[in-house]
Every structure is written in structure tokens, then in C-alpha cells.
C-alpha positions as CSV (number, residue, x, y, z in Angstrom):
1,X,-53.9,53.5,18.4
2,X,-55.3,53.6,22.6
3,X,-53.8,50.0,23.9
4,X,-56.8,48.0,26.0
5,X,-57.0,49.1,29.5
6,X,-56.2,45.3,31.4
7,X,-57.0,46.5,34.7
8,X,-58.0,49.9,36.6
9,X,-58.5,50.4,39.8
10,X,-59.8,53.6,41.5
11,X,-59.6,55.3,45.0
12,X,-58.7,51.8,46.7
13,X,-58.3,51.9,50.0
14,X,-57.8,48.7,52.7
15,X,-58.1,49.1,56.6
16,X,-58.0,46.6,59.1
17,X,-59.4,46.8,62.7
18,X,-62.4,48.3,64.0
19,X,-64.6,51.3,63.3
20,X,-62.7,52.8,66.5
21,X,-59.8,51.8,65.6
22,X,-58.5,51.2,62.1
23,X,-54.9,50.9,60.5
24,X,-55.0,52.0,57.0
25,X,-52.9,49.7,54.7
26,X,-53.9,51.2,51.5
27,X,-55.1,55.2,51.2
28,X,-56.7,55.5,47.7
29,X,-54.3,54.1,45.3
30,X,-54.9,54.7,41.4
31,X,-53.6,52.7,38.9
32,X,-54.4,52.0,35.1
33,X,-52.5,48.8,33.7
34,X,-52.4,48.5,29.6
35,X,-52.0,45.3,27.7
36,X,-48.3,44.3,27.5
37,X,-47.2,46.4,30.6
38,X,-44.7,44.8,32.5
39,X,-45.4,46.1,36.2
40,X,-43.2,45.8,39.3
41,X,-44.6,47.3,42.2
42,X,-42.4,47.9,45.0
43,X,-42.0,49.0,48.8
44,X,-40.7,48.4,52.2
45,X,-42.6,46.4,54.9
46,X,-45.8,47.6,55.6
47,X,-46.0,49.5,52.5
48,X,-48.9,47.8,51.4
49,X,-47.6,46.1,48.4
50,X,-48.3,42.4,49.1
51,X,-52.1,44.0,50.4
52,X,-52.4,45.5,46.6
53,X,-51.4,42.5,45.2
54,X,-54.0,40.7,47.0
55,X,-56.6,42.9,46.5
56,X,-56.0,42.8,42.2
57,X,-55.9,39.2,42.0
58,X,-59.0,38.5,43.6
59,X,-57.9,36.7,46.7
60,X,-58.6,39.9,49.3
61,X,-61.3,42.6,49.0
62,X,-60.7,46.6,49.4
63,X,-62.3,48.4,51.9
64,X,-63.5,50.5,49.3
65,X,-62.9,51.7,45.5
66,X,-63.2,50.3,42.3
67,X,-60.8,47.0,40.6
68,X,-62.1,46.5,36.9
69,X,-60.3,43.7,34.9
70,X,-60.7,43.6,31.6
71,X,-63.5,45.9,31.3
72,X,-65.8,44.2,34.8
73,X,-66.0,45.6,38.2
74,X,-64.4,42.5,40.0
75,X,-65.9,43.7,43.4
76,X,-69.9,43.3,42.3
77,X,-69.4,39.5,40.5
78,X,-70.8,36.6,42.2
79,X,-68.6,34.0,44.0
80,X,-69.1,31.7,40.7
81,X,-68.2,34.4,38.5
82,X,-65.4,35.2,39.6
83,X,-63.9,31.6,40.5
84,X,-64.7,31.9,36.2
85,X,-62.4,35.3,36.4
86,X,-59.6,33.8,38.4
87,X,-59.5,30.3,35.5
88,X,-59.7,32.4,32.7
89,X,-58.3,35.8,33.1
90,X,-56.0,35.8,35.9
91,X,-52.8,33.4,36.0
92,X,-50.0,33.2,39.3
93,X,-47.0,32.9,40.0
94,X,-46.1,32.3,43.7
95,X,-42.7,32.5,45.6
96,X,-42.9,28.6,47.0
97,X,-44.4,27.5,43.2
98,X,-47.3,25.5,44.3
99,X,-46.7,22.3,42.1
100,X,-48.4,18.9,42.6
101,X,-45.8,16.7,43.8
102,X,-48.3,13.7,42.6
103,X,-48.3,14.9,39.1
104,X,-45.6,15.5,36.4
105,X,-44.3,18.8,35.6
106,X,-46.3,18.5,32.2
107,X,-49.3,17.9,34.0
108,X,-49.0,20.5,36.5
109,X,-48.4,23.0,33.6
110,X,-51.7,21.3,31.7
111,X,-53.8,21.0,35.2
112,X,-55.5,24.2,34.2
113,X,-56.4,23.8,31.0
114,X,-57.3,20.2,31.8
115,X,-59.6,22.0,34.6
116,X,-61.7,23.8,31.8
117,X,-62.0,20.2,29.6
118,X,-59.8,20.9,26.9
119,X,-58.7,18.3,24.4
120,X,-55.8,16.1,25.7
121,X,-53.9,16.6,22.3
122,X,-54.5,20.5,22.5
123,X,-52.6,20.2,26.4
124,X,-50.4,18.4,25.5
125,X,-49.2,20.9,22.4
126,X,-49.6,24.0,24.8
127,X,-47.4,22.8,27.3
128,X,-44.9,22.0,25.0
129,X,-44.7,25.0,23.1
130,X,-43.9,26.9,26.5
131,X,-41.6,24.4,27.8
132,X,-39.7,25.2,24.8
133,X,-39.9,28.7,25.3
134,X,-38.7,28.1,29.0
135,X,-36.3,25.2,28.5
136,X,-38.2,22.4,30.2
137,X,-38.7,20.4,26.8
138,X,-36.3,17.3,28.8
139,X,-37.9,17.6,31.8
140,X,-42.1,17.7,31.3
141,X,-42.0,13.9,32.5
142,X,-40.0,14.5,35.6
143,X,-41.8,15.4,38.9
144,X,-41.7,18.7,40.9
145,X,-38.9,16.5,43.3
146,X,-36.5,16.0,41.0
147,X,-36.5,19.8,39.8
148,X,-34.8,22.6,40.8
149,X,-36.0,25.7,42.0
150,X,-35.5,27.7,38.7
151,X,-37.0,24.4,36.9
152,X,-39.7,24.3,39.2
153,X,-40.1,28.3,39.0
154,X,-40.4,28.1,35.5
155,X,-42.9,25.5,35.4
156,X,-44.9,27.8,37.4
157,X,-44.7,30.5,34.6
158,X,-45.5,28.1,31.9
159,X,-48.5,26.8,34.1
160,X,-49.6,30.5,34.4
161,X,-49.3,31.4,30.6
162,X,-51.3,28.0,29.4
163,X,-54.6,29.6,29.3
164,X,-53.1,33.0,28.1
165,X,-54.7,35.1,30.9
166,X,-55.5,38.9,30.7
167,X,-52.6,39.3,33.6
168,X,-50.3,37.2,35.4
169,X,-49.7,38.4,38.9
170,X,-45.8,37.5,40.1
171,X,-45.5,37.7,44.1
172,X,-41.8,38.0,44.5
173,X,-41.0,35.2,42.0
174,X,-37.2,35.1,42.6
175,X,-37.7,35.4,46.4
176,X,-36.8,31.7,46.6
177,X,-34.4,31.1,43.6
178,X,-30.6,32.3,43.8
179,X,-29.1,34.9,41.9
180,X,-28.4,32.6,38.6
181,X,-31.6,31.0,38.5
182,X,-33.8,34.3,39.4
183,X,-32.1,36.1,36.1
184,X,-32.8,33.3,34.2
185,X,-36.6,33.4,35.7
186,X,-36.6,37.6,35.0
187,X,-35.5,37.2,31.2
188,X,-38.0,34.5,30.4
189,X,-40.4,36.9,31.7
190,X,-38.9,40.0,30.1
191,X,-39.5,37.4,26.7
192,X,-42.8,36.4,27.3
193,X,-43.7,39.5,27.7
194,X,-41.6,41.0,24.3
195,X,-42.8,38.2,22.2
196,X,-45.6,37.2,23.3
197,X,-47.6,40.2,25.0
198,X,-48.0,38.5,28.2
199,X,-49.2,41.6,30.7
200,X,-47.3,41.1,34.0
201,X,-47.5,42.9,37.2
202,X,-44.9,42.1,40.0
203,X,-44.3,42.7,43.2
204,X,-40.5,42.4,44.3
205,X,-38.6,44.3,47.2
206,X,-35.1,43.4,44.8
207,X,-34.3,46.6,42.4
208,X,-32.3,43.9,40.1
209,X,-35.7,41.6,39.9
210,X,-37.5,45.5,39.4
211,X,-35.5,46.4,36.6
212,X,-36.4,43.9,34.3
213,X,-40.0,45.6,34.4
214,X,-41.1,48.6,32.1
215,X,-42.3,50.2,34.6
216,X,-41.5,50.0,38.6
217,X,-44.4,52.0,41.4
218,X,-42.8,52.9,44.6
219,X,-45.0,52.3,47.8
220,X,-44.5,53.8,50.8
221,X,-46.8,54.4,53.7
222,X,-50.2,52.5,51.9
223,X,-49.8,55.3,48.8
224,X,-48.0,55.5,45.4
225,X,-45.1,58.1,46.1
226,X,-43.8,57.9,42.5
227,X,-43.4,55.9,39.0
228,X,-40.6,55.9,37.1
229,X,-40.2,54.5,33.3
230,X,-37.2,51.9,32.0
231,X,-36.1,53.5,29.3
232,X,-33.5,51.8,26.9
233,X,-31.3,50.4,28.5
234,X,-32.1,47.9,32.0
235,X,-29.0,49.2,33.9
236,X,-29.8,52.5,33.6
237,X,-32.9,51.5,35.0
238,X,-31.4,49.8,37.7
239,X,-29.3,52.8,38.7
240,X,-31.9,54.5,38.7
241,X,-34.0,52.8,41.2
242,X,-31.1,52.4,43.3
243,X,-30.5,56.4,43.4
244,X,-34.3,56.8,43.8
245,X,-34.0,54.5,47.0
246,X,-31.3,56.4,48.3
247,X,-33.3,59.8,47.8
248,X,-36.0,57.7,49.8
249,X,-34.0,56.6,52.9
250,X,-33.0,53.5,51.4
251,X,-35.8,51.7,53.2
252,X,-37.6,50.0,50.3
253,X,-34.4,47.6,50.8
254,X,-36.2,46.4,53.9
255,X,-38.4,43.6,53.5
């Protein structure tokens, strides 16, 4: 049986400057995401990575080609559509988490289904059921200062995951947490996406936070040099990318 095509994008290409003179970031990148892939994308500075990222959930636009998520040309929607996109279909998680400091951590993880008027008692389930998954069941009354960074991290999953979103996009999610705390990050989303089917694409300059992916696309120069698959076993994987690094110069190390 085909899996569902989440998101495709064709021929995308970004350039900054003038007509004159133009730097090109991104030269025609093609990329077909399924549901359940777990994604990392990955490159040195300059690469173009963090400009891909941007450009598939919504906040930039290419210079040209195609980005169709779940089955609708994201590029010829209206502004109010795809604000609509962004609620439903599209969930983020963010390096520097983005919590309200105002509101409890079981708000924050509610705010967006609270956003699109669901029942109280149907929030208030939801957000339980993840913190549970994440292990923030004794902390959903405690605010975003009196968490730590993997707490808060997590919170940010959960909050992304509420409304069950066609994709969540992860920019570096570990960038911030130490090395404890950004495994324990990387296997709830390694079991979110097992169990639950939760498509993921992530962007990460660490081959550790890589190899908890399926699948890992190496950037370099604005184009996808190669794609390599996990396998069965993670360190494998993880040897791997480091040996495919190497062969590379070892520069995607550079961030």
C-alpha cells in the first residue's frame, strides 16, 4: 500500500540580492516527505538548511518551485488560508522554546487548541495524555521559570503534537539542551514518531541528534549532495554519518 505524500516540493530555488547580483541559497532542491518519515536535514553554514526549513514551514517564500503540503500548493493560498495551514497542519518546535512565561505549562501546551475554540475538558485531556507521554504529568501547573530546559523543550513538543499536525518542523531542538536532556528530547521524538506516526522533519548540524531520524539529507552548497537510510540499528547509523562527513571534508561539523 503507497503511504500519503505529507509534503513535496519541486525545483526550489531561493536567491537573495538583486537582478545584477544574486547569491543563490537554494539551487532546485527536490524532496518528497511520506507520512511517518522522520527527517533530519543537515549541512554546514551557508548550506541552506535553516533557508529550506523556512521556506517548508511557511515562514519564507522560494524564489521559485513548487511546496505542496498535504496535497495544496502552499505558495498560491491566500494570507488567511494559510495562517489556517500553519494552526492546523503545521506544528514547531524552536531551539529557545517560545513558552508564555504568563501562562502554565498546561496552558501553553493547550494555547493552540484553545486558539481554534475547543472544549476546555477536551484541552485539558489532550494535554495530559502527552504530558504523560513526555513525563510532565507533575509539572503541567508549574510555569515555563520554574522548568528546565529539557522540561521546557518538551513542553514545546507536546504543544506541537496537540492538534496532531500533518508535520512538525524541529529547528535544531537540542541546540539549547545539554547532552542528557537533548537524548531524552530525541527518544521522545524517535516515540512519538514510532507510536504515534507523528511525521517530523529536522534540521540539526549534530550527527548524534541526526541519528535518531530515519532518514538524514546532506546539504552542501544550496543542493542535496546525498541521502542516506538508518537501517537497524542507530549507531550504525551514527557511524555512518560520521564516515560520510569525513568523506565530505568534515565541514557539516561547522555550524
Amino acid at each position: 500500500m503507497s503511504r500519503k505524500k505529507v509534503l513535496e516540493i519541486k525545483n526550489l530555488v531561493k536567491s537573495y540580492g538583486t537582478k545584477e547580483i544574486q547569491a543563490k541559497v537554494l539551487k532546485g532542491i527536490d524532496l518528497t516527505i511520506y507520512e511517518k518519515d522522520f527527517i533530519a536535514i543537515m549541512g554546514p553554514s551557508g548550506s541552506g538548511k535553516t533557508t529550506l526549513l523556512n521556506i517548508l514551514s511557511t515562514i519564507d517564500r522560494p524564489t521559485q518551485g513548487t511546496v505542496i503540503l498535504d496535497g495544496q500548493d502552499i505558495l498560491k493560498v491566500s494570507n488567511k488560508e494559510l495562517s489556517k495551514i500553519r494552526r492546523d497542519k503545521i506544528g514547531f518546535v524552536f531551539q529557545d522554546y517560545n513558552l508564555l512565561d504568563t501562562m502554565t505549562l498546561q496552558d501553553n501546551i493547550a494555547l493552540p487548541l484553545s486558539l481554534n475554540e475547543v472544549k476546555g475538558e477536551i484541552c485539558i485531556k489532550k494535554t495530559k495524555e502527552l504530558a504523560e507521554i513526555f513525563g510532565l504529568s507533575d509539572h503541567l501547573k508549574k510555569y515555563p521559570y520554574q522548568l528546565s530546559g529539557g522540561q521546557k523543550q518538551r513542553g514545546t513538543v507536546c504543544r506541537a503534537l496537540i492538534t496532531e499536525p500533518e508535520i512538525i518542523f524541529a529547528d535544531e531542538p537540542t541546540g539549547a539542551l545539554d547532552s542528557r536532556t537533548g537524548r531524552e528530547l530525541l527518544e521522545c521524538l524517535s516515540r512519538v514518531n514510532e507510536d504515534s506516526g507523528a511525521t517530523i522533519l529536522m534540521v540539526t548540524h549534530d550527527s548524534y541528534c541526526a541519528s535518531y531520524a530515519k532518514e538524514v539529507y546532506l546539504l552542501k552548497d544550496g543542493m542535496v549532495q546525498c541521502k542516506i537510510n538508518k537501517g537497524n540499528s542507530r549507531k550504525e547509523f551514527y557511524d555512518r554519518i560520521i564516515d560520510l562527513q569525513a568523506a565530505m571534508g568534515g565541514d557539516l561539523l561547522c555550524e
